[in-house]
C-alpha positions as CSV (number, residue, x, y, z in Angstrom):
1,X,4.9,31.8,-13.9
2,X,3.7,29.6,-11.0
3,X,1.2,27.8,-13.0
4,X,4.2,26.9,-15.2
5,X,6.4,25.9,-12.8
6,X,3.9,23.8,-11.3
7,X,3.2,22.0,-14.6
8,X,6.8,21.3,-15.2
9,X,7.2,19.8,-11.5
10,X,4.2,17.4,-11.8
11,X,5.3,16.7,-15.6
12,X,8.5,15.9,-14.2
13,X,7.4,13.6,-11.5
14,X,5.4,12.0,-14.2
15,X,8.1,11.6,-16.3
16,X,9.9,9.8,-13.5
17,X,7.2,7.5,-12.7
18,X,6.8,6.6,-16.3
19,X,10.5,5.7,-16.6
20,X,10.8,3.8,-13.8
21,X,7.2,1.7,-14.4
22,X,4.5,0.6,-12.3
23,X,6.7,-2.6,-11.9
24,X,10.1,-1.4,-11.1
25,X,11.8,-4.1,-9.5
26,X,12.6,-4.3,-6.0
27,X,16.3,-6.0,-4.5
28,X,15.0,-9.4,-3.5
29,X,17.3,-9.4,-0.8
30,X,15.2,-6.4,0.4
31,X,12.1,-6.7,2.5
32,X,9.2,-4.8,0.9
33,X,5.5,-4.0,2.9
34,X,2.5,-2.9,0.7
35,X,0.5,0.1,1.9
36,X,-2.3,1.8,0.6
37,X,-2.1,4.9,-1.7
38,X,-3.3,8.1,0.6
39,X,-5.3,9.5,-2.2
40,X,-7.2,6.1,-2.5
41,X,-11.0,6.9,-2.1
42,X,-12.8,4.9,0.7
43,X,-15.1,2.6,-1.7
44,X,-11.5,0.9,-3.3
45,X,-10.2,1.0,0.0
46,X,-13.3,-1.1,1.5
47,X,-12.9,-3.1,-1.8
48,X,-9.1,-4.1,-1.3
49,X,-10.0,-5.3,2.5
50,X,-12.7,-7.3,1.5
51,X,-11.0,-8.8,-1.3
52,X,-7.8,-9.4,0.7
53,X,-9.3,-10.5,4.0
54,X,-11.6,-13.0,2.2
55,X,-8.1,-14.6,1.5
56,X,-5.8,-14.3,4.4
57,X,-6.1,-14.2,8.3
58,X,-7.4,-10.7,8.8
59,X,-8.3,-11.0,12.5
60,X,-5.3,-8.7,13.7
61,X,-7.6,-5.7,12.6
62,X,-9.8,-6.9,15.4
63,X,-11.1,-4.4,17.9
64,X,-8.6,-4.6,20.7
65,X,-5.8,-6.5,18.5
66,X,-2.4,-4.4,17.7
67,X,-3.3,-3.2,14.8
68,X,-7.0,-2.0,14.9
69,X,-5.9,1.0,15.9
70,X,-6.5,3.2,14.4
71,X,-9.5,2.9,13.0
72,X,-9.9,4.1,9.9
73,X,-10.0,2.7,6.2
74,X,-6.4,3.9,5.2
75,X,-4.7,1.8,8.2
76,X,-6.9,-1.2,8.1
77,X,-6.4,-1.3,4.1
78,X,-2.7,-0.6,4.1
79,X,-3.3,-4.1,7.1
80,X,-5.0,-6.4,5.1
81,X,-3.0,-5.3,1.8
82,X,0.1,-6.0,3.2
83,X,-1.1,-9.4,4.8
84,X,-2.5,-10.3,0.7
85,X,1.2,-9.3,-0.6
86,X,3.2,-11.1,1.7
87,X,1.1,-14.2,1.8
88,X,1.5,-14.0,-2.5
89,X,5.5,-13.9,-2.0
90,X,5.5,-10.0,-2.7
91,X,5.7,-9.8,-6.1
92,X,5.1,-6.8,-7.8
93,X,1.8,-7.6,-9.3
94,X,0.3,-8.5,-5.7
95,X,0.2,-4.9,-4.9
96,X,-1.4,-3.3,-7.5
97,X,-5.1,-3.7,-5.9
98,X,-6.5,-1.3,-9.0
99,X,-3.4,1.0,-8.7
100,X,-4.3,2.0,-5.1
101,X,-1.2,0.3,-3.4
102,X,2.4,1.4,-3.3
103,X,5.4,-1.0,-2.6
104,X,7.3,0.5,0.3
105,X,11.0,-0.4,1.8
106,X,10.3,1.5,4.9
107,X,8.6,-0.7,7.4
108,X,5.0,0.9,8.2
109,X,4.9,-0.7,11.5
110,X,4.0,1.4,14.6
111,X,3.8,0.3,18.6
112,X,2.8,-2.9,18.9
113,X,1.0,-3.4,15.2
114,X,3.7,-5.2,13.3
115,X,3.1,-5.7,10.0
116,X,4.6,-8.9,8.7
């Protein structure tokens, strides 16, 4: 009976997803950020920072800077991602980065690492 439940729920939740689309569109009055998915895998997260930092200012993930810390793939792609989406005029398609992005309307910023 679990097994079954558990099928329906992630059914469900795909369901959702595939309503909505990968595209759904955000308020354009609303400030978006775009983070990296958790369940990325580190070779596509190494991928989306080298792509993104080989076209925007990616020195704020600088050892000592605000946002190097921590320092881990996850954080520093989620950085650099971000930087790419915003610099692009956050449209949808600037955060797909091989579907390992989300669009979020929570800002991800913590202490002093403000993400733009």
């Amino acid at each position: 009976m679990a097994k079954v439940a558990s099928t329906l729920s992630f059914f469900l939740l795909l369901l959702s997803l595939l309503i909505s689309g990968p595209l759904k569109s955000v308020n354009g009055d609303q400030k978006t950020w775009c983070v990296a998915k958790p369940s990325s895998n580190d070779a596509t997260l190494l991928e989306n920072i080298n792509y993104a930092c080989a076209q925007v200012d990616c020195r704020i993930l600088s050892k000592g800077c605000p946002c190097s810390s921590p320092d881990n793939l996850i954080n520093h792609a989620s950085i650099a991602m971000n930087l790419y989406y915003q610099s692009r005029g956050r449209n949808n398609w600037n955060c797909h980065f091989q579907n390992s992005a989300l669009i979020v309307m929570t800002d991800p910023s913590y202490g002093n690492c403000v993400y733009a």
